[in-house]
N, C-alpha and C positions, 0 to 999 in steps of 0.2 A: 456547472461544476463549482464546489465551494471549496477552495484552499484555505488552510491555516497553514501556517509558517510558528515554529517554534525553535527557537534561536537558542541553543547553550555552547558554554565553550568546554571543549572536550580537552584532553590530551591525546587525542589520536587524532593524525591527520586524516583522518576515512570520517565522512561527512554520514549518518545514518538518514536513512529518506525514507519514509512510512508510507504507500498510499491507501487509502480509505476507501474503499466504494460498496455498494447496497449488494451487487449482484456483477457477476459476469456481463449480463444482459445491460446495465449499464455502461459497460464502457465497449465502443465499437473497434470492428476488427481492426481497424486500421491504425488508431488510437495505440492497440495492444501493440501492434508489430513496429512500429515508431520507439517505444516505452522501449519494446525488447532491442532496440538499437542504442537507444541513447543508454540505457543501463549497462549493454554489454560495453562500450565504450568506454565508460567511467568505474567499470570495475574495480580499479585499483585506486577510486578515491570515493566511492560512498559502498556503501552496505544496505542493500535493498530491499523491503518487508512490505510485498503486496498483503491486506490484509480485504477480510470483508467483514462488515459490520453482521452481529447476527442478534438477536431479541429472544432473550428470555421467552418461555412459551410455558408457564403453570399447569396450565390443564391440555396439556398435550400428553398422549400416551408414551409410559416411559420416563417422566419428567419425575426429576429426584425432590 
């Protein structure tokens, strides 16, 4: 797993927490239902934005 940390000072106490990952498939079940613990826990002080990286695809059918 590769973390970056990026530190700014906000005026809101609610901490924003990003995580990054390639695919579902990387991250295991157990992993997730943990994540869904400690997230629901901390509700009232970070703002949470699971994302997934995705690649540009040019010659893909449909591509603008």
């Amino acid at each position: 797993m590769k973390v970056s940390l990026e530190i700014s000072k906000t005026q809101q106490d609610i901490a924003d927490v990003t995580l990054w990952y390639g695919s579902v498939l990387d991250l295991s079940p157990r992993f997730i239902e943990d994540l869904f613990d400690y997230v629901h826990l901390m509700q009232k002080f970070i703002h949470f934005s699971p994302r997934i990286i995705t690649l540009e695809c040019p010659n893909c059918v449909g591509a603008v």
